[in-house]
Backbone as CSV, one residue per row, in Angstrom:
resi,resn,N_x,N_y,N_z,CA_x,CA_y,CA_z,C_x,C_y,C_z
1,UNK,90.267,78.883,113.152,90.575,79.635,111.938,91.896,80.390,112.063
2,UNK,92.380,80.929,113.522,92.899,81.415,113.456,93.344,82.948,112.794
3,UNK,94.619,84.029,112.765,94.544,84.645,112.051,94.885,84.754,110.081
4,UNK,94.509,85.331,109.627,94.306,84.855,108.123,94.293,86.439,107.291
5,UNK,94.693,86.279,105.996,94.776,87.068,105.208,94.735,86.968,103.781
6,UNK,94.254,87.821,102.960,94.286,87.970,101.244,94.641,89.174,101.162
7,UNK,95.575,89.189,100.332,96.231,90.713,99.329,95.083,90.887,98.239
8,UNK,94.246,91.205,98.445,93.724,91.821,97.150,94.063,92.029,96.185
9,UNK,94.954,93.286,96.064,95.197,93.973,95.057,96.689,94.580,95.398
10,UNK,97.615,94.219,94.381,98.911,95.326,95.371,99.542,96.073,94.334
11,UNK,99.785,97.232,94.590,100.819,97.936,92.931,99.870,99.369,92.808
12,UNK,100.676,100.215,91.704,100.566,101.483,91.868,98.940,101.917,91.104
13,UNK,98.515,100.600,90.824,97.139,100.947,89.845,96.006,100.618,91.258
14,UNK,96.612,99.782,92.191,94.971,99.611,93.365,95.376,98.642,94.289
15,UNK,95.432,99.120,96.011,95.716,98.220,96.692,94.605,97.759,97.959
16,UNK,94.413,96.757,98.049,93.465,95.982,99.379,93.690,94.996,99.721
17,UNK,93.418,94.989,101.120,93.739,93.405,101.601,92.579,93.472,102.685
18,UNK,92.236,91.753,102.851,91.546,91.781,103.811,91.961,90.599,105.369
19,UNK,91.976,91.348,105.974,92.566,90.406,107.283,90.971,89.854,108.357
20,UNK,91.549,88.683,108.148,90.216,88.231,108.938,90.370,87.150,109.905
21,UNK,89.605,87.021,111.456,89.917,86.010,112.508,88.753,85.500,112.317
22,UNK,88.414,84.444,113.270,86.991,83.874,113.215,85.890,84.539,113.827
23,UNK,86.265,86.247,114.451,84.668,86.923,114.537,85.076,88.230,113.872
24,UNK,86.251,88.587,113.181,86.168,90.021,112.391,86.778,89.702,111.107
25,UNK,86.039,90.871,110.233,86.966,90.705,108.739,86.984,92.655,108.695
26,UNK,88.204,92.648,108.071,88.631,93.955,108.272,89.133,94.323,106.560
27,UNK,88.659,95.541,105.883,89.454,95.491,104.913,90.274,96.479,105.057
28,UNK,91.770,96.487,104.443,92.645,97.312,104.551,93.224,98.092,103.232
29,UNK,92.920,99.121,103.652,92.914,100.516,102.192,91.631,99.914,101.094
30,UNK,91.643,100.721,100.171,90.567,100.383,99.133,90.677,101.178,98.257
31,UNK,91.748,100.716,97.207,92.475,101.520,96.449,91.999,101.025,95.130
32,UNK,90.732,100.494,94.862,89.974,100.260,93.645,88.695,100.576,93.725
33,UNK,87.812,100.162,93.031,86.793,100.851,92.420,85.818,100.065,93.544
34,UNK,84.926,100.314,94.164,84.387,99.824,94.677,83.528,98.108,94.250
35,UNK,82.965,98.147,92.946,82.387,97.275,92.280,84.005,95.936,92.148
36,UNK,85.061,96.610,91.688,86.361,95.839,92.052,86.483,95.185,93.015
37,UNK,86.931,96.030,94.113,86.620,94.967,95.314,85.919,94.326,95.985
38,UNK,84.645,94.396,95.688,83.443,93.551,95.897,83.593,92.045,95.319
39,UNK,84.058,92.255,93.856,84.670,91.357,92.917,85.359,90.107,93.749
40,UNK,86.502,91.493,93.761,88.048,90.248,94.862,87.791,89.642,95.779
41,UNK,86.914,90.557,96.576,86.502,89.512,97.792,85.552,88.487,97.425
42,UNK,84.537,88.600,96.598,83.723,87.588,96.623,84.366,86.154,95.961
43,UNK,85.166,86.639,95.077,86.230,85.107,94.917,86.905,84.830,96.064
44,UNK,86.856,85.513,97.020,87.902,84.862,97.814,86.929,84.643,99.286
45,UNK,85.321,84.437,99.155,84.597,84.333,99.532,84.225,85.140,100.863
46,UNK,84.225,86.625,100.376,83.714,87.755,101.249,83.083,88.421,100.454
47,UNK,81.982,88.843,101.430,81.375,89.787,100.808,81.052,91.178,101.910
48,UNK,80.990,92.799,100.831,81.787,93.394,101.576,80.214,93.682,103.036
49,UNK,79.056,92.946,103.068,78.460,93.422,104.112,79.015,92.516,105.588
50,UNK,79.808,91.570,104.945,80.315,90.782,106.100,81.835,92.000,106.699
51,UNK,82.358,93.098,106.534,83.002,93.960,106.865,82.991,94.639,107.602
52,UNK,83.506,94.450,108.705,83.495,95.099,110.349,83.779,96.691,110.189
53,UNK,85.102,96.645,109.285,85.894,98.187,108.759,86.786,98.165,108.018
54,UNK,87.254,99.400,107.720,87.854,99.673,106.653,88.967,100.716,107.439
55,UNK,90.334,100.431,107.695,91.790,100.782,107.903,92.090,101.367,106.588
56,UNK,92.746,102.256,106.916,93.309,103.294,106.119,95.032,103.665,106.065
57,UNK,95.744,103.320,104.996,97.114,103.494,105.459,96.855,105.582,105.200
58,UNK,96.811,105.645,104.060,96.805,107.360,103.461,96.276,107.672,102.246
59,UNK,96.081,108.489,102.135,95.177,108.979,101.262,95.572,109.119,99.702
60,UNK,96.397,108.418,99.365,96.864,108.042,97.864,95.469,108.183,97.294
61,UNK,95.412,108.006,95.918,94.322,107.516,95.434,94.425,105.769,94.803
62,UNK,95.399,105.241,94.808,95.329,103.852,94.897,95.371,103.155,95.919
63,UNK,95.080,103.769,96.782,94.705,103.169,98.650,93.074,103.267,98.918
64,UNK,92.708,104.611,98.164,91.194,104.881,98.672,90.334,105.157,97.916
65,UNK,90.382,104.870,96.285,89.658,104.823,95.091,88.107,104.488,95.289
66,UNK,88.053,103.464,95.740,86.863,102.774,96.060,86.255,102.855,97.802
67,UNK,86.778,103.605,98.514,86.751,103.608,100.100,85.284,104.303,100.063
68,UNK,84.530,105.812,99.699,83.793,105.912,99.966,82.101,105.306,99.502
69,UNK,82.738,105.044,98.449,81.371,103.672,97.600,81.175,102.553,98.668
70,UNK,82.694,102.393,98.791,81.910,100.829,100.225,81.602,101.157,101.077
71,UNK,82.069,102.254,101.902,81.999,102.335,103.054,79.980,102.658,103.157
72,UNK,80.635,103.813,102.169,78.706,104.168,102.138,77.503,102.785,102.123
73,UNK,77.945,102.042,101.069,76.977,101.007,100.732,76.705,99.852,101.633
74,UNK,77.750,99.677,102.112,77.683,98.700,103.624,77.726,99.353,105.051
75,UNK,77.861,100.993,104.859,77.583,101.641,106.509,78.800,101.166,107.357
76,UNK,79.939,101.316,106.549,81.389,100.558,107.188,81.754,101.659,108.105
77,UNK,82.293,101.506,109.497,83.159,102.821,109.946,84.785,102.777,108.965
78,UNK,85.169,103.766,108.866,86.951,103.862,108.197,87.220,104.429,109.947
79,UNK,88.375,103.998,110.076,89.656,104.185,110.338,91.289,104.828,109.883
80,UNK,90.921,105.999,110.154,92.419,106.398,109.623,93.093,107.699,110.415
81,UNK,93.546,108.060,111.077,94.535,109.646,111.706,93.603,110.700,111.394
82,UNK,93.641,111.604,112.117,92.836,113.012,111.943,93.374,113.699,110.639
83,UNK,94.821,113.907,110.642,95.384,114.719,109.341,95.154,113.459,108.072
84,UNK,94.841,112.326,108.520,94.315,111.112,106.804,93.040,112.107,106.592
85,UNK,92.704,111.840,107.684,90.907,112.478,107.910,90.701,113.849,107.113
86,UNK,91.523,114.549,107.320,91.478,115.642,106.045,91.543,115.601,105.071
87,UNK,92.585,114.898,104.860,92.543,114.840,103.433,91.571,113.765,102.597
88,UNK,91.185,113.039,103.597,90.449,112.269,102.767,88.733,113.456,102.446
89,UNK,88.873,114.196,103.196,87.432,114.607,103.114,86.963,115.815,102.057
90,UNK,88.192,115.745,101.288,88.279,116.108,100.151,88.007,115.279,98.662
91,UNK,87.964,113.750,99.365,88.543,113.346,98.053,86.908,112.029,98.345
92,UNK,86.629,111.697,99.295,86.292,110.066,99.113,84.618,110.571,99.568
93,UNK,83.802,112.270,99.469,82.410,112.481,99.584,82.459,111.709,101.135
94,UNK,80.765,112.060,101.390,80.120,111.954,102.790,80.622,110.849,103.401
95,UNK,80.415,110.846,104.597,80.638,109.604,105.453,80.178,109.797,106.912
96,UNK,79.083,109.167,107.411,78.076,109.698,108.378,78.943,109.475,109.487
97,UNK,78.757,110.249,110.871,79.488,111.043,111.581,79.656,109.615,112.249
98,UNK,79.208,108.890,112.251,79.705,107.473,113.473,80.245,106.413,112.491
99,UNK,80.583,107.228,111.609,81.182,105.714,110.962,83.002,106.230,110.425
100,UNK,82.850,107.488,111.267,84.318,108.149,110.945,85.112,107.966,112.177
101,UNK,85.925,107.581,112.093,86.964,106.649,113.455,88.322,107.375,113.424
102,UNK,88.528,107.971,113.916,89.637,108.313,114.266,90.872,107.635,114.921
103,UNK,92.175,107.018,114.740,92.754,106.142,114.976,94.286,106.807,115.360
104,UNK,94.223,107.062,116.469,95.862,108.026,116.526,97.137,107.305,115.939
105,UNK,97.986,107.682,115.533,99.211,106.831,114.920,99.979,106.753,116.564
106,UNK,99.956,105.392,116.170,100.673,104.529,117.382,99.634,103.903,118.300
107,UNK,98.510,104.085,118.226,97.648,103.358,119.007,96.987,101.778,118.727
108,UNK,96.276,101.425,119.545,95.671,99.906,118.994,94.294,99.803,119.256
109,UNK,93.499,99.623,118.381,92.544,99.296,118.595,91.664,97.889,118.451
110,UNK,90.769,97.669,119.276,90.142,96.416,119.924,88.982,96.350,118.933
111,UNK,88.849,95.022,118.075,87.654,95.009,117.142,87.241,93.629,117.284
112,UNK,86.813,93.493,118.008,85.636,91.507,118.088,87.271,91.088,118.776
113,UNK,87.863,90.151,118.034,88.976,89.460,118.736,90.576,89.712,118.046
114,UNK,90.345,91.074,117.247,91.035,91.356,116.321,91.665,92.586,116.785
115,UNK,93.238,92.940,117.434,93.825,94.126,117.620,94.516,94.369,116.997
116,UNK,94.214,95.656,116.140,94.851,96.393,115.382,95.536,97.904,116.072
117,UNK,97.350,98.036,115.516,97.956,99.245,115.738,98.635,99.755,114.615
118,UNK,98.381,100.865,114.725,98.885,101.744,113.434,100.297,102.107,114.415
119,UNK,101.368,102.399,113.113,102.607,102.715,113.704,103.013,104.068,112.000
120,UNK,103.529,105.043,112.396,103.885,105.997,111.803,105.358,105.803,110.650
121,UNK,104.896,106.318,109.088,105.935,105.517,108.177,106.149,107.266,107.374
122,UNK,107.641,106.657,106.945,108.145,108.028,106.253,107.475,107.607,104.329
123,UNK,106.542,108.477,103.734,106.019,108.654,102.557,105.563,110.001,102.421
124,UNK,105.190,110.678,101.306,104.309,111.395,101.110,103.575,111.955,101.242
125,UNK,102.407,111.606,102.482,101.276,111.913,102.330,100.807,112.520,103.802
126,UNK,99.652,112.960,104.191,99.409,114.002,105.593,100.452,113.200,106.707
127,UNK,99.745,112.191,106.658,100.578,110.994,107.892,100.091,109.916,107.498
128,UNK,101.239,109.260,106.619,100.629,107.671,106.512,101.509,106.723,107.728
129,UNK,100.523,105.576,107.551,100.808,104.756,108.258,100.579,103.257,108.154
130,UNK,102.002,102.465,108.778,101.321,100.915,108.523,100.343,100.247,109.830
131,UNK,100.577,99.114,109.353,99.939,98.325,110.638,100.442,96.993,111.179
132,UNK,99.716,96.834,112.072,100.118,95.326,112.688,98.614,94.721,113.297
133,UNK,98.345,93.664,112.885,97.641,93.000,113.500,98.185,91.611,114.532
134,UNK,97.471,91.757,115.172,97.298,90.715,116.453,95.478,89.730,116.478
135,UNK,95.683,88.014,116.488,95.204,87.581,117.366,95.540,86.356,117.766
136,UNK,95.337,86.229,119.404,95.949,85.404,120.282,97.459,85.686,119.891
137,UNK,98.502,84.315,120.024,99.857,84.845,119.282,100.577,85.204,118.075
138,UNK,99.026,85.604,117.599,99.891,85.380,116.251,99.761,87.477,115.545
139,UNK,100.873,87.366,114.864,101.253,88.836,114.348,101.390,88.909,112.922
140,UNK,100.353,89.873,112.512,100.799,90.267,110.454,100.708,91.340,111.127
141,UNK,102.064,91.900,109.710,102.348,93.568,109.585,102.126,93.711,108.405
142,UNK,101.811,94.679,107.727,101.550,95.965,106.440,103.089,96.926,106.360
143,UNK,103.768,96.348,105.661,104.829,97.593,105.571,105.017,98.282,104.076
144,UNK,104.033,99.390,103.776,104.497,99.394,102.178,104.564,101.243,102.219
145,UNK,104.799,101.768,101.375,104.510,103.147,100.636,105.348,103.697,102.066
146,UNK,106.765,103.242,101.476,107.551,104.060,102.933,109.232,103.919,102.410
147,UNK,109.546,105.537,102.001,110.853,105.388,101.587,112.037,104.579,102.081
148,UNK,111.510,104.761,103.678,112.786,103.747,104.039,112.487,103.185,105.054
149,UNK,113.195,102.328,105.695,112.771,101.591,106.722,113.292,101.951,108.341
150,UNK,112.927,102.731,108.826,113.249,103.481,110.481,113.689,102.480,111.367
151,UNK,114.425,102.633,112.236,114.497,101.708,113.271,112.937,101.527,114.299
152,UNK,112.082,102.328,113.881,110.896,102.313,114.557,110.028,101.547,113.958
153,UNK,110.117,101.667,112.773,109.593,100.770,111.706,109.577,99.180,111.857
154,UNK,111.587,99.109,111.965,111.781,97.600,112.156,111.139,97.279,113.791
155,UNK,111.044,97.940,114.625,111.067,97.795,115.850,109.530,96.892,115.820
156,UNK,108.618,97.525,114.522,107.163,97.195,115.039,107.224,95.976,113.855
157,UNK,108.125,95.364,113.092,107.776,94.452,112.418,108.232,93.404,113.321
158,UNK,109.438,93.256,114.134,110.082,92.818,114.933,109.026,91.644,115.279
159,UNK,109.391,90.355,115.043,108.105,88.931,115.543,106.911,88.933,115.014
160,UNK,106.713,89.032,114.342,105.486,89.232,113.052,105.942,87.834,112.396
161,UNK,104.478,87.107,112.643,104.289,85.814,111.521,104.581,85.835,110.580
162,UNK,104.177,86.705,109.557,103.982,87.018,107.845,104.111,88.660,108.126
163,UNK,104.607,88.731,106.475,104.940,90.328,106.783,104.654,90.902,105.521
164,UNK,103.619,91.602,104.941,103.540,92.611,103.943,104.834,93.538,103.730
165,UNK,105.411,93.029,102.721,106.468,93.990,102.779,106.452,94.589,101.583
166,UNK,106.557,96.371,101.383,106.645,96.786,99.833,108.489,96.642,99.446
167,UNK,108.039,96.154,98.155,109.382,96.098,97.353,109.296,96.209,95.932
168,UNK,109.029,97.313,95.354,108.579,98.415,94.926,109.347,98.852,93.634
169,UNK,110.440,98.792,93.520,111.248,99.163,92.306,112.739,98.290,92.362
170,UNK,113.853,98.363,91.083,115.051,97.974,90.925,115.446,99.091,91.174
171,UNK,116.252,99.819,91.462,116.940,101.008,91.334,117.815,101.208,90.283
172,UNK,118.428,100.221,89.891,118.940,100.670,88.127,117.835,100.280,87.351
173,UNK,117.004,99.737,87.430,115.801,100.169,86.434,114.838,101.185,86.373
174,UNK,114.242,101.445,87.312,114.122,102.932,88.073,114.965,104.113,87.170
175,UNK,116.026,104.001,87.580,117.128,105.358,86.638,117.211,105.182,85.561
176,UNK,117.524,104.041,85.184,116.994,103.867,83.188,115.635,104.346,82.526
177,UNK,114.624,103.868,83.463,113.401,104.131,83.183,113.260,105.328,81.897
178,UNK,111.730,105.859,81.705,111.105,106.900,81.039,110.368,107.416,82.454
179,UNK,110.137,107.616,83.150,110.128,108.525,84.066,110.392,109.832,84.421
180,UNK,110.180,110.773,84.102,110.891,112.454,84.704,111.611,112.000,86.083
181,UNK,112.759,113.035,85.681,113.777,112.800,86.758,113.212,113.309,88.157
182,UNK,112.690,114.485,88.276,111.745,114.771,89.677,110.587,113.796,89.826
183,UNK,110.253,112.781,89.133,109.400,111.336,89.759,109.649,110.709,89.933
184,UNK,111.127,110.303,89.016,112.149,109.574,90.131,113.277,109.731,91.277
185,UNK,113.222,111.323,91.651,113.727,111.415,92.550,113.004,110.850,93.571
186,UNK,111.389,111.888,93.825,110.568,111.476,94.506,110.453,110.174,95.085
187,UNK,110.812,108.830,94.119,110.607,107.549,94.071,111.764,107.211,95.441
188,UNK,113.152,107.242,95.066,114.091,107.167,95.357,114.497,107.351,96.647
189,UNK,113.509,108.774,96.919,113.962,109.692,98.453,113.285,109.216,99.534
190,UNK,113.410,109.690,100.460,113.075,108.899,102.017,111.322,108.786,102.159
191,UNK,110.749,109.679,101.421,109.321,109.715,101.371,108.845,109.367,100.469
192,UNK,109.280,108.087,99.348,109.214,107.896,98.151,108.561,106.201,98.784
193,UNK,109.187,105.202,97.931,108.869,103.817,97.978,110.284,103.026,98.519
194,UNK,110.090,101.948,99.047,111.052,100.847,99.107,111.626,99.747,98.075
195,UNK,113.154,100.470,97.444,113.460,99.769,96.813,113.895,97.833,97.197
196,UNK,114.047,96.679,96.169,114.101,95.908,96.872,115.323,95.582,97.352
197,UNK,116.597,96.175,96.947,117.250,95.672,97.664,117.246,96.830,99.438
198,UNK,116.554,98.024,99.339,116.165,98.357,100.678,115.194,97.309,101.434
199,UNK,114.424,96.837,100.835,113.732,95.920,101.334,114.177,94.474,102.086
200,UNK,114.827,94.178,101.478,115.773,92.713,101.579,116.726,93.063,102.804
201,UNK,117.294,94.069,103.082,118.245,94.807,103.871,117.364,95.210,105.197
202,UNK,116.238,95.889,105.252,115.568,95.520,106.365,115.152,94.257,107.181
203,UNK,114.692,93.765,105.629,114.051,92.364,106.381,115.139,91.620,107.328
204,UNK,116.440,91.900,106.516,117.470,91.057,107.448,117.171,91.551,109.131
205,UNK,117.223,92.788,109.463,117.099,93.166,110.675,115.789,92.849,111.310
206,UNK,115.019,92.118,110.835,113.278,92.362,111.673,112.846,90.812,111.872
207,UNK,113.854,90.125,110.900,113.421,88.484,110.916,113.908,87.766,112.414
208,UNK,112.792,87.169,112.592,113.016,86.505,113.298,112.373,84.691,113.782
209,UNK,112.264,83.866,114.759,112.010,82.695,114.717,110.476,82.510,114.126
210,UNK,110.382,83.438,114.388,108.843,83.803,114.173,108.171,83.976,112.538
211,UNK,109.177,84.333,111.732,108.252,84.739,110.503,108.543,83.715,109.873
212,UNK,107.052,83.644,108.895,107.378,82.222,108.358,106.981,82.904,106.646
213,UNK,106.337,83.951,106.504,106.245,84.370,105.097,105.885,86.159,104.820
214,UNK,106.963,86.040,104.429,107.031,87.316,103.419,106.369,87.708,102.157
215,UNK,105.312,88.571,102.043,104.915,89.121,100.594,105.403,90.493,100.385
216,UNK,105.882,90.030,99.455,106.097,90.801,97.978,105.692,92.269,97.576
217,UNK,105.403,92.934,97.941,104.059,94.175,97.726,104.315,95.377,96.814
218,UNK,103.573,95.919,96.480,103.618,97.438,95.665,104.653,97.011,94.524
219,UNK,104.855,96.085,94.003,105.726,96.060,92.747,105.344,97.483,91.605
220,UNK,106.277,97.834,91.240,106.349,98.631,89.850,106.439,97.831,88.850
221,UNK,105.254,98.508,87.953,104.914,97.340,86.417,106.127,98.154,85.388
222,UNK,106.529,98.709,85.692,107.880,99.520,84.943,109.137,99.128,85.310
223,UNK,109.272,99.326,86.536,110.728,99.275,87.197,110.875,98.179,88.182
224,UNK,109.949,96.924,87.682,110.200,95.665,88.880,109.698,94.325,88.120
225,UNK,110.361,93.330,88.349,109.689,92.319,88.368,109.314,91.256,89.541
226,UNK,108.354,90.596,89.757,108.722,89.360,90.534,109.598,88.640,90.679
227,UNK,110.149,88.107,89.312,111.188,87.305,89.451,112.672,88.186,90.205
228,UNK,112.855,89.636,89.560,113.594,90.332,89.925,113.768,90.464,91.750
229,UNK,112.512,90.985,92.025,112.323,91.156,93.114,112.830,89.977,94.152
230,UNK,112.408,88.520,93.851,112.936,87.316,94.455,114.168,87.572,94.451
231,UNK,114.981,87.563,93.130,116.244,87.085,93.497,117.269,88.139,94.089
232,UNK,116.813,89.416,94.170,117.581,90.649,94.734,117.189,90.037,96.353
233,UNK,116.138,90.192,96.955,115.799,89.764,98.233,116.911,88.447,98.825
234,UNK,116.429,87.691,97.718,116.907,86.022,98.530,118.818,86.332,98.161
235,UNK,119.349,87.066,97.283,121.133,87.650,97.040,121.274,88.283,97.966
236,UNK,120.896,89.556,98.616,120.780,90.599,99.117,121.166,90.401,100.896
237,UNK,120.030,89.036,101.135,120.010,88.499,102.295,120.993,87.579,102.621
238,UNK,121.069,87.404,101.598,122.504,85.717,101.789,123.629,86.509,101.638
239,UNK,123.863,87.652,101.253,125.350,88.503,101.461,125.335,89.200,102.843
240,UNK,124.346,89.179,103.576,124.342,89.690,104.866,124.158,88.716,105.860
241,UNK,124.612,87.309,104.987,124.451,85.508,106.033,123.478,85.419,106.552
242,UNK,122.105,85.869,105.752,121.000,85.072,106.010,120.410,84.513,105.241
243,UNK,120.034,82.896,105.538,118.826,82.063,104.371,118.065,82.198,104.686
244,UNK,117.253,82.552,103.890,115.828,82.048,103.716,115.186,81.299,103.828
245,UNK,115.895,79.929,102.686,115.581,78.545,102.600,115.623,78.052,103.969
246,UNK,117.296,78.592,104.639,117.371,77.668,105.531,116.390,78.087,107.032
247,UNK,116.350,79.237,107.418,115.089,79.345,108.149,113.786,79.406,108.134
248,UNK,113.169,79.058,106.735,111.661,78.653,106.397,111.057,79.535,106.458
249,UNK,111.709,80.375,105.687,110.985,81.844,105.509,110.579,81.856,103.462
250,UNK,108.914,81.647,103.413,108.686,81.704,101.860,108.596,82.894,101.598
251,UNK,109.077,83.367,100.598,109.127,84.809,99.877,107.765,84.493,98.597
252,UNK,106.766,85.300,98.895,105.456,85.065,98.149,105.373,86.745,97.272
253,UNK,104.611,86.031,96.337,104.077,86.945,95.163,102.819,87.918,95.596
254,UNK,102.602,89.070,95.031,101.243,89.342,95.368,101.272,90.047,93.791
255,UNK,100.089,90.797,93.511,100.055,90.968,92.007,98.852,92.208,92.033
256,UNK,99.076,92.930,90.816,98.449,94.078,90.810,96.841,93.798,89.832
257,UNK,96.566,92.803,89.655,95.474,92.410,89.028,94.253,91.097,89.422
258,UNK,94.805,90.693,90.685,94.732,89.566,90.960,94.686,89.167,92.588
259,UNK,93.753,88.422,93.109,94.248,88.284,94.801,95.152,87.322,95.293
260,UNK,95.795,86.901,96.446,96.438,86.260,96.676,95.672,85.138,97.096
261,UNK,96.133,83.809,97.058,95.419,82.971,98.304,95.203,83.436,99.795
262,UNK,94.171,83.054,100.324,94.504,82.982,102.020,95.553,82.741,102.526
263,UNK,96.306,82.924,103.264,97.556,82.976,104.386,96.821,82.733,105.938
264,UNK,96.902,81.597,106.371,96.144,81.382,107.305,97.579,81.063,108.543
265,UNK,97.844,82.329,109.500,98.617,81.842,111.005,98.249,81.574,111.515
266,UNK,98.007,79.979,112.069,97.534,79.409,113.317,98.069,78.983,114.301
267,UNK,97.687,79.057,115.258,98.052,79.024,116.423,99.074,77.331,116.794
């Protein structure tokens, strides 16, 4: 089976994904309604008692909308930082004392055949964070809800199969927008989102022989399109002399209503 993945859900209304090897399925954030993602997964043939856990980037409410309904109803442990851990315990009700996991930023943890490490991202919130999964050789990263991209950042996308990447707004559409100007500063600033041509501009630095597909993530239904998003990425990169085409790197869609296909890295 190898390692494998579905985007759930991506964008500012509800985000989940679920990463799964052939002995763990893991869901990541749960930024819809619980009955929602029960939904997504079961088209995409999970269901959530087959769920080892539940990873936590931060405590948005389109990351963790639906986190304490599942977790409760299937007895899931979450995973997320002590300061997530606060704040979530405001927002997402009970969660019985062994099923609360504490996950230091920068560490990795060992789940069936599935290692997961959180690595520390500049946004908003107590301490968010992305991730990286590992199994056998193969590597997906989570890079979204992060104003900009750190050299620590690129350091941990660095050889990653497939790569969740947020690309999030146009920046002259963004400033045109109807937006208040302090929500689009917010947007804009280092603890805000990744615009795409910030996006496209990282990726140049993190690609390597290794990645074979890029998604799309956190689009703005205001200030982004898909199509937009493609062709700023695939311009963006070819003015800094890199193809795409020509190193077999697919630039994929993900969508705020809708799941992705499986993404299956095999060995």
């Amino acid at each position: 089976m190898g390692l494998r993945f579905t985007v759930l859900a991506s964008g500012s209304t509800g985000n989940a994904m679920v990463v799964a090897t052939e002995e763990t399925k893991v869901l990541v954030d749960a930024g819809l309604s619980a009955k929602k993602l029960e939904s997504l997964m079961n088209e995409q043939g999970v269901t959530g008692s087959e769920l080892d856990a539940i990873y936590v980037t931060h405590e948005h409410s389109d990351h963790i909308k639906g986190l304490g309904a599942l977790a409760r109803k299937h007895k899931l442990p979450i995973y997320a930082n002590e300061k997530t851990w606060e704040a979530l315990n405001r927002q997402i009700g009970e969660i019985a004392e062994e099923n609360r996991k504490v996950m230091d930023t920068g560490t990795m943890v060992d789940l069936g055949d599935l290692k997961v490490e959180s690595y520390g991202i500049s946004h908003d919130a107590a301490e968010p964070v992305g991730y990286c999964f590992y199994q056998g050789e193969k590597k997906l990263s989570l890079a979204t809800d992060l104003g900009y991209m750190s050299s620590k950042v690129k350091d941990k996308l660095v050889d990653s199969d497939a790569i969740v990447l947020e690309t999030n707004h146009d920046v002259e559409l963004l400033r045109m927008g109807h937006y208040p100007w302090n929500i689009k500063r917010r947007i804009l600033g280092d603890m805000g989102h990744l615009s795409n041509e910030a996006a496209a501009d990282g990726l140049c630095d993190v690609l390597s022989g290794q990645t074979k597909a890029v998604y799309m993530a956190h689009l703005s239904r205001d200030h982004n399109m898909l199509d937009l998003a493609r062709l700023t990425v695939t311009d963006v990169a070819k003015d800094r002399g890199v193809s795409l085409q020509e190193r077999n790197v697919r630039l994929m869609d993900t969508y705020f209503d809708r799941s992705t296909p499986w993404e299956t890295l095999e060995d």
